[in-house]
N, C-alpha and C positions, 0 to 999 in steps of 0.2 A: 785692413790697413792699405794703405796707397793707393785708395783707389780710383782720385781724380788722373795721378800721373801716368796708369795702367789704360784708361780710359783715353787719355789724351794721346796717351803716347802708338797705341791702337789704329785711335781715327786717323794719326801719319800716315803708319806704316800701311793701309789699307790703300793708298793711294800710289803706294810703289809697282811700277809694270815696267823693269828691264832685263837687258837680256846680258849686258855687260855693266861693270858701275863704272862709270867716268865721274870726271869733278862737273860738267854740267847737269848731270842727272839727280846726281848726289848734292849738291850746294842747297837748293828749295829745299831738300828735306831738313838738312842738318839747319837750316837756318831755324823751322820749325820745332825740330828736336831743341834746340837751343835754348827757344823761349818756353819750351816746354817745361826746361830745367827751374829756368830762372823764375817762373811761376806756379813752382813746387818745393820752393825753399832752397835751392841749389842757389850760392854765389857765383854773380856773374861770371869771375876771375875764375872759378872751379868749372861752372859749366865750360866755359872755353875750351877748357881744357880737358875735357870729358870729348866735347866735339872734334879736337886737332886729334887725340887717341882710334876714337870712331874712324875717320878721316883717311889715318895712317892705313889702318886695317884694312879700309873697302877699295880705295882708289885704285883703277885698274884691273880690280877682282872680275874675273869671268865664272858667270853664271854655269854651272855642269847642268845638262837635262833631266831634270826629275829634282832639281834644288829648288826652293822657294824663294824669291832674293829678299821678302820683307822675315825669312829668320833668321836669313844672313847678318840684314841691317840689326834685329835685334839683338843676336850676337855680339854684333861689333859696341853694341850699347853695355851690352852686361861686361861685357869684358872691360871697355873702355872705366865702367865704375867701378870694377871690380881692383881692378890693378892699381887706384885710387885708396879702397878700404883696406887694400893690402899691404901698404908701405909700412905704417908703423910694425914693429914687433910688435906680437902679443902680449899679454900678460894673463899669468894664471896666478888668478887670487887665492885659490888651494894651496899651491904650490910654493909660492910668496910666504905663507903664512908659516907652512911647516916647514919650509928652511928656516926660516927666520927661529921657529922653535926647537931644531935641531942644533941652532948655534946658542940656544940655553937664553934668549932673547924673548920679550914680549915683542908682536907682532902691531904697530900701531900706524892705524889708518887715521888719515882726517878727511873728513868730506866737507866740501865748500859748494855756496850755489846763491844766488839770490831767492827770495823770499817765496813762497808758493810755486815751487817747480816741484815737488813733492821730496825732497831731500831727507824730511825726517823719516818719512814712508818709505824712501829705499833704504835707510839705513836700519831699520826692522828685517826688511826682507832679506839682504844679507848677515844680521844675525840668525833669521829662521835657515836661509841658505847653511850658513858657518856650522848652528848645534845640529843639523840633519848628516852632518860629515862628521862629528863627533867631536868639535872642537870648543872647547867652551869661552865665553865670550863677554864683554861689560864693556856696558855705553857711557860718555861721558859727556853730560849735559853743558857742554861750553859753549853754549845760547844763552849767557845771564845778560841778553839787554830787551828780548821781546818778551812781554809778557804772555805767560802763557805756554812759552815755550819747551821750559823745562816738563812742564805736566803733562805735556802732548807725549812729547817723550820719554816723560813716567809711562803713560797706558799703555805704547807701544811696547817698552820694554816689561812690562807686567804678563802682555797679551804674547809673548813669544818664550817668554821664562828666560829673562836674562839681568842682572845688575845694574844700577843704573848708581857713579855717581854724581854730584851735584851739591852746588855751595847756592849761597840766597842770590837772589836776583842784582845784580852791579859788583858781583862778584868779579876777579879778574881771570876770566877764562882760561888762561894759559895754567894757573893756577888750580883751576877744576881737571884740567888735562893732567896735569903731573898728577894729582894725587891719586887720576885712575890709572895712570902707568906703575904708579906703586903699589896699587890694593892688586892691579893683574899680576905683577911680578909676585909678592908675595903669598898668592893664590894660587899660582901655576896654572895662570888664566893662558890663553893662546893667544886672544889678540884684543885690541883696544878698538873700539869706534868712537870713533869723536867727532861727536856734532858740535856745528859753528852756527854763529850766528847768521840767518839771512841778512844778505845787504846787498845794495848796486852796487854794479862792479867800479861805478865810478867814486866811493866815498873813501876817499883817502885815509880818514882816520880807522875806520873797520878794517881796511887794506892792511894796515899798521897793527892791529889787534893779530890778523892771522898770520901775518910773518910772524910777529912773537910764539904765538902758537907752536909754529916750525921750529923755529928754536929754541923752544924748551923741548917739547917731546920727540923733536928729531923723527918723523914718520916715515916709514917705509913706505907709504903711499899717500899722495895729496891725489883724491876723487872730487873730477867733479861735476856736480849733479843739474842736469839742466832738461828743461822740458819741452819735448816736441815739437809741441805746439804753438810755441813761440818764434818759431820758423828762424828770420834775421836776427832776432834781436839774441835767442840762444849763440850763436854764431858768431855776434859781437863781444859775450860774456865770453865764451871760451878763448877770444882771443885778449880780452884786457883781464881775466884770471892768469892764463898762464901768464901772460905778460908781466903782472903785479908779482904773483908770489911762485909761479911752477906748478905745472898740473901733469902728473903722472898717468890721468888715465881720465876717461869720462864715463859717466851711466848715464844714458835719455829716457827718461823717464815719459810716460804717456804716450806708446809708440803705437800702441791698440785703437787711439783714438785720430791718429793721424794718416788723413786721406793724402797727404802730399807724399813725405819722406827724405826731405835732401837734407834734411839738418845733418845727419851723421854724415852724410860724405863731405858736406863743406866744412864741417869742423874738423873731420881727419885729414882732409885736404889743408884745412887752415892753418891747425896748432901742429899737426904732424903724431897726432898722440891717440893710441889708440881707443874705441869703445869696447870696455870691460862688459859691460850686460844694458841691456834693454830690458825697461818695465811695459809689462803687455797685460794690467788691469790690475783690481784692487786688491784682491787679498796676498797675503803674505809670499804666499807663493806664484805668485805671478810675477817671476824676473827671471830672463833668460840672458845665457852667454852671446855674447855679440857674435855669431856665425856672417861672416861678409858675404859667403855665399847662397847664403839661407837669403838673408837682407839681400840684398840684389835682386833676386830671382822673386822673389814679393812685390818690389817696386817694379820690373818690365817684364815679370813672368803671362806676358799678353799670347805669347804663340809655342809657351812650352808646351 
């Protein structure tokens, strides 16, 4: 993972030899570090501001005898992203769930994302996540406009042992969602997943299909799902989804395959919301909690 910006960000720092940091010393660098961001999926407007943080940190700093000043500068880097991944509150999705079931509530999530970001696939793995804590669980197939959709989502929910249900294809989704908020309640099911349909974030009428959504099953959590490796254009969805309907939290899905790494900080930078789990490869159990300082120290861990 990250391993253009680790490489890039390296060849900088190898180039640092002072003995105090001034803003002439320091400007060359951070100029570099800048473009480094921004041609690692970092938003220009986010990098900036990763670099004013760094900035603050070093200026003036006097080097001690026996300190290295390129793990100083990389310091000032991890920390600068650091304190970025760190604004929003967290969210625990455990914890979410069995409050919500302590108040004699079903637990209903919705997940949104445009089309092949892997969204049905995270929504298995947090079922395999959800029964591995003991909590039982049913997907609700409210994809009735892609073909093919629902069936994907049949095998997954086959392949993990959990409920799935689902009405014919031009069915009205929000419709498929209530009647699996009512087989959970009367099951003493824990929590709802409900799949939507993929679409761009720009198509008004889909937009309009998942508000209604919202407002029938009323979710405790709108997720949403976007993938890596689509660097900007992720970063554009997360900002016209929350815009459109509200987005409670994100999962990046494909974060195993991705040599860069900025998408998550300019999206928490972006929407202000934070990353629930990261997917790190294909099978079920490949999806980890968002640790910011795990994620950090991957992307510039060059002189840990």
């Amino acid at each position: 993972m990250f391993k253009r910006f680790r490489s890039t960000l390296s060849s900088i720092i190898e180039k640092v030899s002072v003995k105090e940091i001034s803003n002439k010393d320091i400007e060359p660098i951070l100029d570099e570090i800048l473009i480094a961001l921004v041609e690692n999926d970092v938003a220009y407007d986010v990098a900036e501001k990763i670099i004013s943080g760094i900035k603050s940190s070093l200026i003036g700093l006097k080097i001690k005898r026996g300190k290295d000043v390129r793990n100083i500068i990389i310091d000032g880097v991890r920390n600068s992203i650091l304190k970025i991944l760190k604004e929003p509150k967290p969210l625990d999705l455990i914890e979410i769930i069995t409050s919500v079931r302590k108040s004699g509530d079903v637990a209903r999530l919705v997940f949104v994302g445009v089309n092949g970001v892997g969204k049905t696939t995270t929504i298995a793995k947090i079922c395999k996540l959800l029964l591995k804590r003991g909590l039982k669980v049913v997907v609700s197939a409210s994809d009735t406009f892609r073909a093919g959709a629902q069936e994907q989502l049949e095998i997954h929910a086959k392949r993990v042992g959990v409920p799935i249900i689902k009405h014919k294809y031009g069915s009205d989704p929000a419709a498929v969602a209530y009647d699996a908020v009512c087989y959970a309640k009367s099951r003493g099911f824990d929590a709802v997943l409900i799949d939507t349909a993929g679409r761009m974030h720009t198509d008004t009428d889909l937009m309009d299909e998942l508000r209604k959504i919202k407002r029938i099953v009323k979710p405790h959590l709108t997720i949403l799902v976007v993938d890596s490796l689509t660097g900007n254009d992720a970063i554009e969805q997360a900002r016209l989804f929350d815009r459109s309907i509200g987005v409670d939290a994100v999962i990046i899905a494909k974060v195993d395959a991705d040599v860069k790494g900025g998408v998550a900080i300019s999206i928490v930078s972006t929407i202000g919301k934070p990353i629930m789990f990261i997917g790190t490869g294909q099978s079920y159990d490949d999806l980890e909690p968002f640790d910011p300082e795990m994620y950090v120290n991957r992307i510039v861990g060059v002189w840990s």
